[in-house]
C-alpha positions in Angstrom: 211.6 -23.6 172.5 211.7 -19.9 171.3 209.4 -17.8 169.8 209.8 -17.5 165.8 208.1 -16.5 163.0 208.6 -20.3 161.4 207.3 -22.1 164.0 204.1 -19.8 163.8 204.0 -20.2 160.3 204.3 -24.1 160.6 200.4 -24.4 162.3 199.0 -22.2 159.1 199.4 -18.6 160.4 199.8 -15.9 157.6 203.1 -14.9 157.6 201.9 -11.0 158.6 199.8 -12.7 161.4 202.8 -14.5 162.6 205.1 -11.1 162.7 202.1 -9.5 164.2 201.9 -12.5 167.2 205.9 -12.4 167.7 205.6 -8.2 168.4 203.2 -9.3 171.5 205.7 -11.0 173.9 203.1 -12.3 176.2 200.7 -14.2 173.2 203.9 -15.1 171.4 205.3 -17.2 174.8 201.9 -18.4 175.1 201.4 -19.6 171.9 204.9 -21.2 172.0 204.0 -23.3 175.0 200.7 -24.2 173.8 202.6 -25.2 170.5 205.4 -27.5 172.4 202.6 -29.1 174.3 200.6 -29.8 171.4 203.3 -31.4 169.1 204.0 -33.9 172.3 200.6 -34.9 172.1 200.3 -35.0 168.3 203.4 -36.1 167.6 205.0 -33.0 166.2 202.5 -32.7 163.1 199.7 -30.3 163.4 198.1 -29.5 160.6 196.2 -25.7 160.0 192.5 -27.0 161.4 195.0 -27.7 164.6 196.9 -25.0 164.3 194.1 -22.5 164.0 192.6 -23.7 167.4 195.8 -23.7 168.8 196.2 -20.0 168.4 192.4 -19.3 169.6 193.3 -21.2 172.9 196.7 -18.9 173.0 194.5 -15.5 172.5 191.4 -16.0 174.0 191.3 -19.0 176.8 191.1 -16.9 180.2 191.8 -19.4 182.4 195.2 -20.6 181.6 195.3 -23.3 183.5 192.6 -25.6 181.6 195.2 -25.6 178.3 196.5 -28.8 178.8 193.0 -30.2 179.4 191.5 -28.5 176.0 194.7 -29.7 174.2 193.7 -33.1 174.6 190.7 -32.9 172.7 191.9 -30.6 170.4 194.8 -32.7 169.3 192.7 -35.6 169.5 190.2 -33.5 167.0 187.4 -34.2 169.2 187.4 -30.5 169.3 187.4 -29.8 165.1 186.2 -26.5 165.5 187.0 -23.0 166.8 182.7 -22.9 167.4 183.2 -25.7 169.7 186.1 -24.6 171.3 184.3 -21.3 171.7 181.7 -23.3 173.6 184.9 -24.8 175.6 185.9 -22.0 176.7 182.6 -20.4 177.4 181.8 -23.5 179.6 185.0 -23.0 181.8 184.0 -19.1 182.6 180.6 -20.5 183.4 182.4 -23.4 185.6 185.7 -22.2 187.2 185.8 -24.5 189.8 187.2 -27.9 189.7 186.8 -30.9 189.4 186.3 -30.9 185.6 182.7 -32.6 184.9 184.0 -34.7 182.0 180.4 -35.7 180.5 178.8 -32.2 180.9 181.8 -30.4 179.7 181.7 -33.0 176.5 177.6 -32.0 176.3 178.4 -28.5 176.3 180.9 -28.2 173.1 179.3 -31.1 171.4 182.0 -33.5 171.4 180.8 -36.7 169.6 178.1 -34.9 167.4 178.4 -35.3 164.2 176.6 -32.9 161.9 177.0 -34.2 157.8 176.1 -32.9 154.7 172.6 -34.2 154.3 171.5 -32.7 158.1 172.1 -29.4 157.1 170.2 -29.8 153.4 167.2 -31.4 155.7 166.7 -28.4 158.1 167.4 -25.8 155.0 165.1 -27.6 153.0 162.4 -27.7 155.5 163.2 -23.9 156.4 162.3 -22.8 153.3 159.4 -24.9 152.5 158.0 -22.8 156.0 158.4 -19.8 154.2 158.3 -20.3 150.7 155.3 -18.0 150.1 157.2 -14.5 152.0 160.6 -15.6 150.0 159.0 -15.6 146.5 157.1 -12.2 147.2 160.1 -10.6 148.7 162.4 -12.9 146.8 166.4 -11.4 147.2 165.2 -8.3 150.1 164.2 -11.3 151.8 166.0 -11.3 155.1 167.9 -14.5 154.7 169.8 -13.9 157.7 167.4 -15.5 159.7 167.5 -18.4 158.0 170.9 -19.0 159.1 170.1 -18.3 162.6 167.2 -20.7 162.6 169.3 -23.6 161.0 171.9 -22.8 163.8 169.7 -23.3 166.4 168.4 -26.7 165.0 172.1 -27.8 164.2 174.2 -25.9 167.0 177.3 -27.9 165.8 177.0 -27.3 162.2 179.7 -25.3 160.1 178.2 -21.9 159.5 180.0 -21.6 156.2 178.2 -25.0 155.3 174.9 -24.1 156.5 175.5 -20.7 154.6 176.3 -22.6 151.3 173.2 -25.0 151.4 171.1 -22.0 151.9 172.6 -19.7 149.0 172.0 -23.1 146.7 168.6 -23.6 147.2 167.6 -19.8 147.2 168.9 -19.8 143.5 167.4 -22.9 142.7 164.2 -21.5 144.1 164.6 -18.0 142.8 167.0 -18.1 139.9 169.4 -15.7 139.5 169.2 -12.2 140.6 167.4 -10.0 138.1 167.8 -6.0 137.7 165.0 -5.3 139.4 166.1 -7.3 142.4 169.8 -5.5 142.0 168.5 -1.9 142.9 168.5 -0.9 145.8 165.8 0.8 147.8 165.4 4.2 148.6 166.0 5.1 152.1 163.9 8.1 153.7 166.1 10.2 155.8 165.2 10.0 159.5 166.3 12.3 162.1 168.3 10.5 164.9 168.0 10.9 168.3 171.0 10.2 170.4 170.1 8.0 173.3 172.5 7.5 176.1 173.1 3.8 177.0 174.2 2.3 179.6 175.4 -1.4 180.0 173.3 -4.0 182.0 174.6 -5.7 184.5 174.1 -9.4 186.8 176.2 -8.8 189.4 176.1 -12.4 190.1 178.4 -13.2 187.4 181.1 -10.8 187.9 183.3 -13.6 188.2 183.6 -13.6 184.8 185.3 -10.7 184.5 188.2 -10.5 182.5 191.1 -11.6 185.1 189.0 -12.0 188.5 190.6 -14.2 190.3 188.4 -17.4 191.0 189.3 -19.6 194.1 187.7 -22.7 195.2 185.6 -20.7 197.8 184.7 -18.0 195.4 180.8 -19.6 194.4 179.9 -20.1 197.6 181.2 -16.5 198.9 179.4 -14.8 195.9 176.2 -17.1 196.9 176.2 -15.5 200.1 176.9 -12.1 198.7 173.6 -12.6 196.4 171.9 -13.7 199.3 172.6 -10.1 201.2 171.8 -7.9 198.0 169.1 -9.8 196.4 171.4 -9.0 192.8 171.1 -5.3 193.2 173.5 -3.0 191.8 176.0 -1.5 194.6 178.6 1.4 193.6 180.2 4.0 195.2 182.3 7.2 194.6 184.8 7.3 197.1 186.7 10.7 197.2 189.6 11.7 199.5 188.7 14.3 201.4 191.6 16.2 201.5 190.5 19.0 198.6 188.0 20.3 196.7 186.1 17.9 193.7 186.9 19.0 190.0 185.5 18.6 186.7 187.4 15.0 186.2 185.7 13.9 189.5 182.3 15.1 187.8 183.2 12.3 185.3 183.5 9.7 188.3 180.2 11.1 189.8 178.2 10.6 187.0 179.5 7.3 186.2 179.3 5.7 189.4 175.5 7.1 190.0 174.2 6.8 186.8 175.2 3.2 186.1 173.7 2.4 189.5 170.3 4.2 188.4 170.3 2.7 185.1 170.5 -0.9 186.8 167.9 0.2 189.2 170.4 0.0 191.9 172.4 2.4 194.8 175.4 4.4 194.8 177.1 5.2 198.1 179.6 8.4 199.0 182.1 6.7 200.9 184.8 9.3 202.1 188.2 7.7 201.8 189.6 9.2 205.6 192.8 7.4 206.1 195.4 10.1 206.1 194.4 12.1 208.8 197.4 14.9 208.4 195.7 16.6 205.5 191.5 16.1 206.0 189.6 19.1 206.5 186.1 19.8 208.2 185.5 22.3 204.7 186.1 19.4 202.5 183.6 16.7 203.5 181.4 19.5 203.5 182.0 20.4 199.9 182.5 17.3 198.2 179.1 16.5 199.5 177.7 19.6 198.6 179.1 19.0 195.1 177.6 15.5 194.5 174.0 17.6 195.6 174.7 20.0 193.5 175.0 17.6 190.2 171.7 16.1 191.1 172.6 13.3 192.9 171.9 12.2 195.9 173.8 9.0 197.8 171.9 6.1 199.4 174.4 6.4 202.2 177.3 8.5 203.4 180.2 6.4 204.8 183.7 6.8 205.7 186.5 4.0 205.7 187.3 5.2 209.0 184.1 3.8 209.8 185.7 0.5 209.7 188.6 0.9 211.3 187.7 -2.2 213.6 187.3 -4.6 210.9 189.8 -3.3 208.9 192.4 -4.0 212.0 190.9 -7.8 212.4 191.4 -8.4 209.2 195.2 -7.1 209.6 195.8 -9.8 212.2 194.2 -12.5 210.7 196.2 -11.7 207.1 199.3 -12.0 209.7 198.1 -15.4 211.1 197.7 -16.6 207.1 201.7 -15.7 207.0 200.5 -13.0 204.7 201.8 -10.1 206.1 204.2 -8.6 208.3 206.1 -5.6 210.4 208.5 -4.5 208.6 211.5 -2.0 209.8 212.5 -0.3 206.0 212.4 3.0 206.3 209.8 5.0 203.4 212.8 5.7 201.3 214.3 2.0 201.6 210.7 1.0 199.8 210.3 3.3 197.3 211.2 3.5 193.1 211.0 -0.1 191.3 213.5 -1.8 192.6 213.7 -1.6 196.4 216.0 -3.7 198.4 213.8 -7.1 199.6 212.6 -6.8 203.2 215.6 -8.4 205.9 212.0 -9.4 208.0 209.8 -11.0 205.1 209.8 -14.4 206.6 210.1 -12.7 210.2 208.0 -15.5 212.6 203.9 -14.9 212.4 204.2 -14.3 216.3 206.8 -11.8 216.3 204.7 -9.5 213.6 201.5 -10.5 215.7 203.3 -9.0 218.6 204.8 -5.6 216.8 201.7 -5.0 215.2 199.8 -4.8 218.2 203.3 -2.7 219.7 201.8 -0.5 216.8 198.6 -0.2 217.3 199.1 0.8 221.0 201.6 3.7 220.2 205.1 2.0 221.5 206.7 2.3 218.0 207.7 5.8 216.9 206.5 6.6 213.3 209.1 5.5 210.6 210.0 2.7 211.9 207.6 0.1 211.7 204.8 -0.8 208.9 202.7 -3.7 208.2 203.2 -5.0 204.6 201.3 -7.5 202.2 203.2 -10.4 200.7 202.4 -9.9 197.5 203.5 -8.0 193.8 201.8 -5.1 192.1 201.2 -5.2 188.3 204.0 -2.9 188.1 206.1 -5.0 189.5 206.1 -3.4 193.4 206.7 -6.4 195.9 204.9 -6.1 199.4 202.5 -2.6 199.0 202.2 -1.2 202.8 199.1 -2.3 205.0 199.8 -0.3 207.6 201.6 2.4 208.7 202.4 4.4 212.5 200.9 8.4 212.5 200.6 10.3 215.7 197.9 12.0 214.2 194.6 13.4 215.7 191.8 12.0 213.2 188.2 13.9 212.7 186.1 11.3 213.7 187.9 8.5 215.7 189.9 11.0 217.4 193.2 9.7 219.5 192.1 6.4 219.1 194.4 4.9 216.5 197.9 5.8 215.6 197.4 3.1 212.8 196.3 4.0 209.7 195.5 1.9 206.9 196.5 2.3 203.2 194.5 2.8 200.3 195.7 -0.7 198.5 194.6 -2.7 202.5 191.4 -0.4 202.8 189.6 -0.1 199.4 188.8 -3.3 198.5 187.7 -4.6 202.0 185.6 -1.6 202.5 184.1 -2.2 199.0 183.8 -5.8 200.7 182.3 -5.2 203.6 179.7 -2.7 201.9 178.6 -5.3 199.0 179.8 -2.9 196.2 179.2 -5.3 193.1 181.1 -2.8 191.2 184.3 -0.8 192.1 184.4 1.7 189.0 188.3 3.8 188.8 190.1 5.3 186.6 192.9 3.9 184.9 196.3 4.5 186.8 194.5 2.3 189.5 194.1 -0.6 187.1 198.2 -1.6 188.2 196.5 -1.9 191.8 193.8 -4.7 190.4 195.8 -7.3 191.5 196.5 -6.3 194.8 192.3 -5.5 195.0 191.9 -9.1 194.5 194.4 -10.4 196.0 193.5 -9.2 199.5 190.2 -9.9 199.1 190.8 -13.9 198.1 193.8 -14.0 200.6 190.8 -13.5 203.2 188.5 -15.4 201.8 185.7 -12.6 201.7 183.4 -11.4 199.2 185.4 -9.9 196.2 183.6 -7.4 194.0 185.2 -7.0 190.2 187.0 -3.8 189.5 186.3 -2.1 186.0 189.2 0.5 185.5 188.2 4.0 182.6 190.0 6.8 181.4 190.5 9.8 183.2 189.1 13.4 182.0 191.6 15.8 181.1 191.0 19.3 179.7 193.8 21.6 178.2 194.4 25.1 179.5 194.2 23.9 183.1 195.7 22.1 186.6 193.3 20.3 188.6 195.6 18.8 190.7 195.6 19.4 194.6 199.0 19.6 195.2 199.2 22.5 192.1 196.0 24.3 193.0 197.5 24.7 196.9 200.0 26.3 194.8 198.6 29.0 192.7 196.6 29.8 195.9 200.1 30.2 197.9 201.4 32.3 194.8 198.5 34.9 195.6 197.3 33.9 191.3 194.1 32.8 192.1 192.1 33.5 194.8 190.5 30.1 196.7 189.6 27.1 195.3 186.5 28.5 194.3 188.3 30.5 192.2 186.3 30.8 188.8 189.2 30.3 186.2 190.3 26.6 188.0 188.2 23.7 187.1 187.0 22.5 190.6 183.0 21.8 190.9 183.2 24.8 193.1 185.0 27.4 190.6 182.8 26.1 187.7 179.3 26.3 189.6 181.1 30.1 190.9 181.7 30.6 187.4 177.7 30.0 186.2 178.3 26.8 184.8 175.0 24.9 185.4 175.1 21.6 186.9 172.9 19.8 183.9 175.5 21.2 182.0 178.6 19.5 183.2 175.9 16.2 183.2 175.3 16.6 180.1 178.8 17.2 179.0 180.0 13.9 181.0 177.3 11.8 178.9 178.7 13.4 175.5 182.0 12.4 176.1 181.4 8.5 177.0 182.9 6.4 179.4 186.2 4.3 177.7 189.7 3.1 178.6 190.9 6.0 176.4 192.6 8.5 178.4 192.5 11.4 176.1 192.4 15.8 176.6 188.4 16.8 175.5 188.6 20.4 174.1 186.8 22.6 176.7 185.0 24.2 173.9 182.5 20.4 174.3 182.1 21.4 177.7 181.4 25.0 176.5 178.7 24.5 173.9 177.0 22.5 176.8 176.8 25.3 179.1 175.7 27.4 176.0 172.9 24.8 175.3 171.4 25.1 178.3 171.9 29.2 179.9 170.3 29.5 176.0 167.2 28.0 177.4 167.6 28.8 180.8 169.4 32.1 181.5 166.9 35.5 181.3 168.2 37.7 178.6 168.7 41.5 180.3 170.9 44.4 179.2 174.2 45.2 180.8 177.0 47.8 180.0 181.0 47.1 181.1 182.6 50.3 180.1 179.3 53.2 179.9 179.5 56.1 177.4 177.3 58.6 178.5 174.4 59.9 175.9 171.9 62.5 176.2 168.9 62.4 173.4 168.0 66.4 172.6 164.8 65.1 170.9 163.6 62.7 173.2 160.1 61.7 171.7 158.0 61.9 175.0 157.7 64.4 178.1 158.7 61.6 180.2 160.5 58.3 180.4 159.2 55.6 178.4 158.5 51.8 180.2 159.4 49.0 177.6 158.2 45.7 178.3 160.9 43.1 177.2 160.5 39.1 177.1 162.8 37.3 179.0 163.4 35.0 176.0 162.8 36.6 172.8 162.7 33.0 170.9 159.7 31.8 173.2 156.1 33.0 172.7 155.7 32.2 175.9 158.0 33.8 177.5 157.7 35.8 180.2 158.6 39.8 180.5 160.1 42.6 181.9 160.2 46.3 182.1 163.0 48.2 181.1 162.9 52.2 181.1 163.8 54.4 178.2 164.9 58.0 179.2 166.6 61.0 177.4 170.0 59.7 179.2 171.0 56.1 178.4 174.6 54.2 178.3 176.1 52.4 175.5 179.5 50.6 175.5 182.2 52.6 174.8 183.4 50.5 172.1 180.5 50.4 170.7 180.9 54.5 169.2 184.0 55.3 166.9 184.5 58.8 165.4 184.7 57.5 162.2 184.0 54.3 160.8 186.3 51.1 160.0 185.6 49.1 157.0 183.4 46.0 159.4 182.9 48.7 162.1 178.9 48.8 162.0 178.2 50.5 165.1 177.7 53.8 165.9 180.0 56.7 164.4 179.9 60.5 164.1 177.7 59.7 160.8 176.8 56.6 161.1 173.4 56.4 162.7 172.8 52.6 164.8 169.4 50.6 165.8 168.7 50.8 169.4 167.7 47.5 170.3 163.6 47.0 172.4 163.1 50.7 171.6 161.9 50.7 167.7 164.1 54.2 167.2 167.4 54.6 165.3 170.4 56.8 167.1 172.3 59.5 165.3 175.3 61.6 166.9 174.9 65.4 166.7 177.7 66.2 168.8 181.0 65.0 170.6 181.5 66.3 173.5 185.8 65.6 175.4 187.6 66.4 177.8 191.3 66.1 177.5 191.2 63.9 174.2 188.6 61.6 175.5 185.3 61.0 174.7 183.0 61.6 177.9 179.7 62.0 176.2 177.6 62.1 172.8 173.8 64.1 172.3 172.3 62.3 169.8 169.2 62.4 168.1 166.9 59.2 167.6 164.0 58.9 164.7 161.4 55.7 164.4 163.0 52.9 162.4 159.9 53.4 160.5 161.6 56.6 158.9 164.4 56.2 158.7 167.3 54.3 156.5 167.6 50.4 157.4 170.3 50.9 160.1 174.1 48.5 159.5 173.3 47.8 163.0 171.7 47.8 166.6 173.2 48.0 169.7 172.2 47.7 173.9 172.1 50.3 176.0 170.8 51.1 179.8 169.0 53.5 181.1 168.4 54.9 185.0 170.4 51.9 185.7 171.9 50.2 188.7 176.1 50.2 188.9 177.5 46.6 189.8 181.1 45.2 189.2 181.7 42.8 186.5 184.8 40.4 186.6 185.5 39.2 183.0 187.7 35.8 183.2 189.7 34.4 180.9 192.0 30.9 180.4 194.5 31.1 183.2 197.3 29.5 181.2 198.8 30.3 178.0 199.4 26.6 176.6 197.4 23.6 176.5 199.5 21.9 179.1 201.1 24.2 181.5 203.0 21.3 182.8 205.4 21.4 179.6 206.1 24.8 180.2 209.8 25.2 181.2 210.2 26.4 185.0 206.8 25.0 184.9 203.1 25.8 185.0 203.7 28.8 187.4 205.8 30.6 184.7 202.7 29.7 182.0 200.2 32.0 183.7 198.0 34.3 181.7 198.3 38.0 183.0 195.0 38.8 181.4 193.2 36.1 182.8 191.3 38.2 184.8 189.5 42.2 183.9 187.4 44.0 186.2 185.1 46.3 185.8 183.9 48.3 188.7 182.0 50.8 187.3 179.6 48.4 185.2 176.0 49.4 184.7 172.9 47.1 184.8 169.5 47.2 184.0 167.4 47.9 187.2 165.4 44.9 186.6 168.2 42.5 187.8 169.0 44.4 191.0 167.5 42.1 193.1 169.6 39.2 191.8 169.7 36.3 194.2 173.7 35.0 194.2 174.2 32.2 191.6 171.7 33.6 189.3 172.2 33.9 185.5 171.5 35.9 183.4 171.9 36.3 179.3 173.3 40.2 179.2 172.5 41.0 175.7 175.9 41.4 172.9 178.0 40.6 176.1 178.0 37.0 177.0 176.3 35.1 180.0 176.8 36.1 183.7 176.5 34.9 186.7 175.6 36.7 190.2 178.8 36.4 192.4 179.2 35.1 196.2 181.1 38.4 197.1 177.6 40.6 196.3 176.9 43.2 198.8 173.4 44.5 199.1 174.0 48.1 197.6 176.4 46.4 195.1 175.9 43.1 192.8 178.7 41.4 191.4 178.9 39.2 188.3 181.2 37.1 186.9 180.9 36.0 182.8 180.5 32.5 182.3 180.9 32.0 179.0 181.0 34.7 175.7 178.0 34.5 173.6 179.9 31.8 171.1 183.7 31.9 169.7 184.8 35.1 168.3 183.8 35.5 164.5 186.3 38.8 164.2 182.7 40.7 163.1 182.8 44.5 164.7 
């Protein structure tokens, strides 16, 4: 039998709903097997009651292989409803095992109850008569709702559109009908909302039902001894390679892994993934933990797969003895794309792979030419993923030891195993691996923890990928991987970019399937949010213009004191000095005047911000066409004209270097770029200025600290600081550019 729209149509679906089931290939074969059963039972009429459980049993019936069990009832219309075949189904995630307990299963979806007409007007009637008195003072705002609910629970089998019905009846009868007064609608006061993040609870000890874990007849009792370890508590991990440097999507990972464990009061484990030896370096275990720190968190344990290297090995042989797995001879291009050639040694004897394996493991097969392999198919359609495979490789912590190493699709899920996670949280391009997760774990009948699969973070204007960053570092464009215009953890925290930031950016965003690009400017008004609150305001200038003040007010420089935050009463202070030579921006003075230009001119006179005085040029003084300095005259702001502006300015200050960073690529996604994302590289990604001038209130900056510099943006002190010179790198502008001068 084939799928078509008629036979759909024939059990009462709409005609859109039937074109809408035949466009989904897998529903639309199971529905037409469910169908074809179903007529042999019912003898090939099934009316639209039938019909419509027939489809909720195609849909949403997990475990497949109790159809033919339902159908019977159904077709027999001991089942007459899709409430009780809800319970049905319900009961069989609650009860994967089998024997089927006929009388229990019955109990539990209320076969044999019968609920009539006169039941349901009993409990309504009595319902109401409880609370006649609230219904006739609130009469229709009454929540009737709850009425509903409460007759459900007396009559769990009773139609909800007949218990609905019954009550609508006798709240007329009892009210009459609705009256104007009873038709308006209440005003609603306006109340301020404050978003909350949630997070989802979770009992661990029924992650078997789990959309598609696989339950085996040994499953209940391997999960009771699980329990028995943990106690129910939450176990995650974040489980990095350590063969680079974390980046903003792994800040994602970090957050969701940690946090969901806090918010079910349980543990989060670091678990570096150290099974490919040729590329894992001392600097990045050091870093990736020194990232997790730096976000806040802190792991109940630091692991390594490598770790369990013995167990992992044991396992190997006894998947062998199972007829599992076994040593293969294809070479790594004979097994790669989507259709390889099958293996010539699949169904090789279990004692012939037992012996090669162990020829492996003791370094008599050159690398290449042997692997251990799984017997078993990938979601995307991969037969027999690699176990193990030969590398004559010195590793960081078991040294010469092995010249076997395991793979990620043998060693995650039996690490995850072996360390009770209840949870293995990845992103998405891991969900075509779920199988083979499960599969391992079942084929050795050990504990199995359920694997929850989320989209990725991506941000435009960027590369965070290893392989890509390796190569902007080769091409001399950016510096390290610390490099403040990439989006490692590293860069970013170089950069300024406060740890509760990038938190507080991967709450906003969410955790879903979705794999979507967030705009950087989310991650932006974070950073803003909190170096607002955070970050000292000071005065700073890039490019100095030298002026001298011929009137200065006093015989000596002036000390200002200046709060830290203007906003906050609070706020601490400190002193600035005022002198007769201060330095403004050079863009900041024009000769003449544009028509938005509200700075300083020739006669334009500007505020100078702290000081309570208004600056007015008297003369230019150049050299070679160039402006090298102004004398100006200032006046109290008291006495003079309401200035178009004020500006910042430093005086007796301290020189520094200032490196002004901008996107490193051109487009959104550099990858699209023809020649590729090494010909999309921003020239002007990066401005130095070397001969930058600071207040001298901030000269004894500590590295990493920030600082609001006031008009200019927010900065941050910079790793390459020398003690007679600070360096700073801008974070972030002020906000986006508003095109006001």
């Amino acid at each position: 039998m084939e799928p078509n729209i008629e036979l759909f149509k024939s059990i009462g679906l709409s005609n859109s709903k039937a074109e809408e089931t035949l466009r989904n290939k897998v529903v639309a074969a199971r529905l037409t097997s469910v169908i074809s059963e179903a007529q042999k039972l019912s003898g090939n009429k099934i009316d639209s009651g039938v019909g419509n459980l027939l489809y909720q049993l195609a849909t949403e019936l997990r475990n497949q292989s109790k159809i033919s069990y339902l159908l019977h009832y159904v077709c027999n219309k001991e089942i007459e409803n899709k409430l009780q075949l809800s319970a049905a189904m319900t009961y069989f995630v609650d009860n994967p095992t089998d024997p089927v307990d006929d009388e229990k299963f019955k109990a539990a979806c209320g076969i044999g109850i019968t609920v009539t007409a006169q039941d349901i007007k009993d409990v309504v009637t009595q319902l109401i008569d409880e609370q006649k008195n609230e219904i006739l003072n609130s009469r229709y705002k009454f929540n009737f709702g709850t009425l509903i609910f409460q007759a459900r629970d007396k009559l769990k089998w009773a139609d909800g559109k007949a218990v609905k019905s019954e009550i609508d009846a006798q709240v007329v009868s009892l009210l009459g009908p609705k009256t104007e007064e009873d038709t308006l609608k209440a005003k609603q006061a306006k109340k301020k909302k404050k978003a909350v993040e949630s997070q989802k609870s979770s009992d661990e000890s029924e992650n078997y039902k789990t959309d598609n874990y696989v339950v085996t007849d040994k499953t209940m009792d391997i999960l009771a001894q699980h329990l028995k370890y943990t106690g129910g508590q939450v176990r995650t991990r974040f489980p990095p390679e350590p063969n680079g440097i974390l980046h903003i999507g792994h800040a994602k990972a970090i957050n969701f892994n940690f946090c969901y464990a806090k918010a079910n009061d349980g543990i989060c484990f670091l678990r570096y993934d150290d099974t490919n030896p040729e590329v894992e370096e001392e600097e990045y275990f050091v870093g990736i933990l020194d990232a997790v720190r730096w976000l806040g968190y802190e792991p109940y344990k630091v692991t390594h797969s490598s770790d369990y290297f013995k167990e992992l090995y044991l396992y190997a042989i006894e998947l062998i003895n199972r007829g599992l797995a076994y040593v293969c001879h294809q070479s790594g291009d004979d097994i790669k794309g989507h259709n390889p050639l099958p293996s010539p040694w699949r169904d090789r004897p279990i004692e012939e792979s037992l012996i090669l394996f162990e020829d492996m493991k003791n370094g008599k097969i050159d690398e290449g030419k042997a692997t251990l392999r799984m017997k078993m198919t990938l979601e995307d359609g991969k037969s027999d993923p690699v176990a193990y495979r030969i590398k004559f490789t010195h590793h960081a912590r078991s040294g010469d030891k092995w010249c076997i190493y395991p793979t990620y699709d043998y060693t995650h899920c039996l690490c995850d195993s072996l360390e009770h996670i209840t949870h293995s949280l990845c992103t998405k391009e891991f969900q075509s691996r779920r199988s083979s997760y499960y599969w391992l774990c079942n084929a050795l009948d050990v504990y199995c923890p359920v694997q929850w699969e989320y989209g990725r973070l991506n941000l435009p204007y960027t590369v965070v990928s290893k392989r890509k960053i390796v190569k902007l570092i080769k091409h001399g464009i950016v510096q390290s991987w610390d490099d403040p215009r990439l989006y490692t953890l590293s860069a970013l925290r170089r950069r300024g970019f406060p740890p509760t930031a990038i938190n507080r950016f991967c709450a906003k965003i969410g955790v879903t399937m979705a794999q979507v690009t967030i705009d950087t400017q989310l991650l932006e008004s974070c950073v803003r949010e909190e170096l607002n609150s955070t970050a000292p305001r000071t005065m700073a200038v890039l490019d100095p213009l030298k002026i001298t003040i011929t009137n200065f007010p006093e015989p000596k420089n002036l000390t200002l004191s200046v709060p830290d935050f203007p906003r906050d009463s609070s706020s601490a202070n400190h002193n600035i000095v005022f002198s007769k030579v201060i330095y403004i921006e050079r863009n900041d003075f024009r000769k003449a005047a544009g028509e938005n230009f509200h700075r300083l001119t020739k006669d334009q006179p500007v505020g100078l911000r702290h000081t309570g005085y208004v600056i007015a040029v008297q003369k230019i003084i150049e050299e070679n066409d160039e402006v090298k300095e102004l004398l100006a005259v200032v006046t109290p702001i008291s006495e003079a004209h309401k200035p178009k502006g004020f500006i910042h300015w430093v005086s007796e200050p301290v020189n520094c270097e200032v490196r002004v960073y901008e996107r490193l690529f051109k487009h959104p996604n550099p990858a699209e770029v023809p020649g590729g994302f090494i010909n999309d590289i921003n020239e002007n990604s990066l401005q130095i200025f070397t001969n930058a001038l600071i207040d001298a209130s901030i000269a004894t900056a500590k590295v990493e600290s920030r600082f609001q510099f006031e008009r200019l943006g927010y900065f941050c002190v910079d790793k390459d600081s020398a003690k007679n010179k600070l360096i700073f790198n801008r974070t972030l502008k002020l906000r986006e550019d508003t095109g006001k001068e």
